[in-house]
N, C-alpha and C positions, 0 to 999 in steps of 0.2 A: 205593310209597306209595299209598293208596287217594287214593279223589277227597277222603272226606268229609274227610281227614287234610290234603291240600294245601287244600282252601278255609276248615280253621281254621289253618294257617299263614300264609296268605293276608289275613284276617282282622285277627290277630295284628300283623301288619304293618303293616299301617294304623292297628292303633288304636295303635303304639308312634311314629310319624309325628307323628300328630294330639296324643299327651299329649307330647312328648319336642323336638319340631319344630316351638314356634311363631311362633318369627322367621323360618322359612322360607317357612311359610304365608303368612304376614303380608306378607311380600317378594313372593310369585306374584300375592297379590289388590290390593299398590298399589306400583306403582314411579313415580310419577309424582312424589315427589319426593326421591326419592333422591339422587338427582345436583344438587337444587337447592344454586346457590351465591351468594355474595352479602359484601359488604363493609358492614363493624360497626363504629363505635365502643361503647367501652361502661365501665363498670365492674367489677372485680374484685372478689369477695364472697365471704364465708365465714361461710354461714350456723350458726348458734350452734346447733342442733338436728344437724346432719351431722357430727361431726367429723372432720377431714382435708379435707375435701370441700371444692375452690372453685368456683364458678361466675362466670359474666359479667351483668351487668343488662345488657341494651344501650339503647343512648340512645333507640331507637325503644321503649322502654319493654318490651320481653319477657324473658325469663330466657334464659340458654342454657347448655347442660350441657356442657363441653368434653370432650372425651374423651383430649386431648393437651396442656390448656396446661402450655407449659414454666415449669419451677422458679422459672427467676427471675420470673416474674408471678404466681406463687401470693402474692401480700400484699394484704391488706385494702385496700379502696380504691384500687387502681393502677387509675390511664384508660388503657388500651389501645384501638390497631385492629387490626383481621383482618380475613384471608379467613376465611370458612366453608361450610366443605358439610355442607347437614341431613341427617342420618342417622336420615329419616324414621321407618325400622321397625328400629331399633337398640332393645335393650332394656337398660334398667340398674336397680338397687336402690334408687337415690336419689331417684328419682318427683319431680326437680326440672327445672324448666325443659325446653325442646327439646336434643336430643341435636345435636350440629355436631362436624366436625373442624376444626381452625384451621391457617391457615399464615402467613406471615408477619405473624404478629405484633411489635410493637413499641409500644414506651411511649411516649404522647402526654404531650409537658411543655405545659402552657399554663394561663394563669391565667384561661380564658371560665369564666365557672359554670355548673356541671353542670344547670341550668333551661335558662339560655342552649341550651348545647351540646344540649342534646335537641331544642331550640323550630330552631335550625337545620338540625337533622338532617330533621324533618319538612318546613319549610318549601325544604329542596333537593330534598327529593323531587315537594313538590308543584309547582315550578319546573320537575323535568326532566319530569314527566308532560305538563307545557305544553307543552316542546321536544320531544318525545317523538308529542303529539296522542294520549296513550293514554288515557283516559278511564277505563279500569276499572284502571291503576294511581292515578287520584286518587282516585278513589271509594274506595279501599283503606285511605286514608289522611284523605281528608278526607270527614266526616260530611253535609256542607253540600252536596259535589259530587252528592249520590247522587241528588237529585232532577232533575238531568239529563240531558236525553238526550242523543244521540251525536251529533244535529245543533246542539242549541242549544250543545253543546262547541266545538263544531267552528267557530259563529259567532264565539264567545265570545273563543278564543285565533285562529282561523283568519289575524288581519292580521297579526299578528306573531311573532316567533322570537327566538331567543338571550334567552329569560329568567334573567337574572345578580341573583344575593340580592348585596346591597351591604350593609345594616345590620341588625344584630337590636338593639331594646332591650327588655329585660324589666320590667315594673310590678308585677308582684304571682305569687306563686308557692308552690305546699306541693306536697303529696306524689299531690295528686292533681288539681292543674289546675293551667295554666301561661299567663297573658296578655300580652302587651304588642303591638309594633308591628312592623313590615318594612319597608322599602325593597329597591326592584328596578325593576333598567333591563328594557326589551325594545326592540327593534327592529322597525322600522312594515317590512311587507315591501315593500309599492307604495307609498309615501308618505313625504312627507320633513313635520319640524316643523320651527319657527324655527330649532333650534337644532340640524340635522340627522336625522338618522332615529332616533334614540335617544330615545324616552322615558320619562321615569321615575315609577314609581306607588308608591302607599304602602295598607299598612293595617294594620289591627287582627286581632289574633286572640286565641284562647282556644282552648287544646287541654287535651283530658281524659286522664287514666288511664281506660285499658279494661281489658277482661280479653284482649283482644289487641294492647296496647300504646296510645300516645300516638294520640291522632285528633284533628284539626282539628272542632271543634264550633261555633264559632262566627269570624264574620268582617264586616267593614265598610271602610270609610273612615276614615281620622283626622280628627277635627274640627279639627285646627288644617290639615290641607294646603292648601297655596297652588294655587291654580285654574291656574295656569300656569308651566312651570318651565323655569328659562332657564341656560344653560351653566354658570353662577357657581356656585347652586346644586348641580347634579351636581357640580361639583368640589370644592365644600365639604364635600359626602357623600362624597368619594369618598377627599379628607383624612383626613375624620374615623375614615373605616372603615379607612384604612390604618393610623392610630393605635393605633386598638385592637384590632388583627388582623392586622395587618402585610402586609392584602392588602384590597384593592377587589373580590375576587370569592371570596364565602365557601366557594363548591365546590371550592377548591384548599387549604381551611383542612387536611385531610386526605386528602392526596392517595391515592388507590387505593397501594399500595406493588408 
């Protein structure tokens, strides 16, 4: 075989690579989240334009393309959680939501509202980024955080740890904003209050629909909170949130599986 013959099969070759092989491509220039994995609750959906086709809303507000949910969660509206790993550079037909594989799945029975349930999911994260000291996981998530820097973080959450969400109440809610209140203990590290090292704060929020899911937008003080909080108190929240929750610490509302 002459040269000019081997460097147009050579050629050839390449260019059948390049039209033929573009998930492979795509795989060499980003592996960085490939492997990304992560625990969802969320909702089941079947959008009316796809047929056959269900996807997941998830309550952090993004879409997800399942690539294995099992049969029996294919129904409109069923609350689920999962594992998922994003299947970053996976390609599909249906140009909906991120591609994930799922694994233990199972159906979440409980009567919180799906406003609720979202308004918690955000405000656990913003919790564990406190316990955490991660700063660029709150900024991810809350809008307000991002004008801070890594020291006034650091001041800000630096006395305390074990930040526990104890109450959501929601006030007003549609399809693209969601406001109401929080309650949440933390623990003073070097420092004790009247009523031991536990103390408990409350506020306000207001989270948006993005086009990258729920974000904390806005945040304050409750005007009615009491200037100082004494044992009886905590235990009346902590009643109250058992009531309607069946648990004082809403990070185990859905336990990892």
């Amino acid at each position: 075989m002459n040269t000019i013959m081997k460097k147009c099969l050579c050629l050839f070759s390449i260019l059948l690579l390049t039209v033929f092989s573009p998930t492979v491509l795509a795989v060499a220039a980003d592996t960085t989240q490939i492997n990304t994995s992560f625990h969802m609750t969320g909702q089941v959906t079947s959008p009316t334009t796809i047929q056959g086709f269900y996807g997941i809303i998830g309550d952090d507000g993004v879409k997800y393309q399942p690539t294995n949910l099992p049969r029996k969660f294919k129904k409109e509206g069923l609350i689920i959680q999962f594992d998922a790993k994003l299947k970053a550079n996976t390609m599909s037909t249906f140009q909906w939501g991120k591609i994930v594989e799922l694994s233990n799945a199972a159906q979440i029975t409980s009567s919180i509202a799906p406003e609720e349930r979202k308004a918690i999911h955000l405000l656990l994260k913003r919790l564990d980024s406190f316990n955490t000291r991660d700063l660029d996981k709150l900024q991810e998530i809350d809008i307000v955080s991002r004008q801070l820097t890594k020291e006034q973080f650091d001041h800000w959450v630096g006395k305390y740890d074990h930040f526990t969400l104890v109450y959501v109440d929601i006030s007003d809610a549609d399809s693209t904003s969601i406001t109401g209140s929080c309650y949440y203990t933390r623990e003073l590290i070097n420092g004790m209050t009247l009523h031991g090292n536990t103390d408990l704060a409350a506020m306000t929020f207001t989270l948006s629909q993005t086009s990258s899911g729920w974000k904390l937008t806005e945040s304050g003080s409750l005007s009615d909170q009491p200037l100082h909080y004494n044992a009886d108190t905590l235990a009346a929240l902590k009643e109250k949130s058992v009531q309607k929750y069946n648990t004082d610490n809403l990070a185990t509302l859905w336990q990892k599986i």
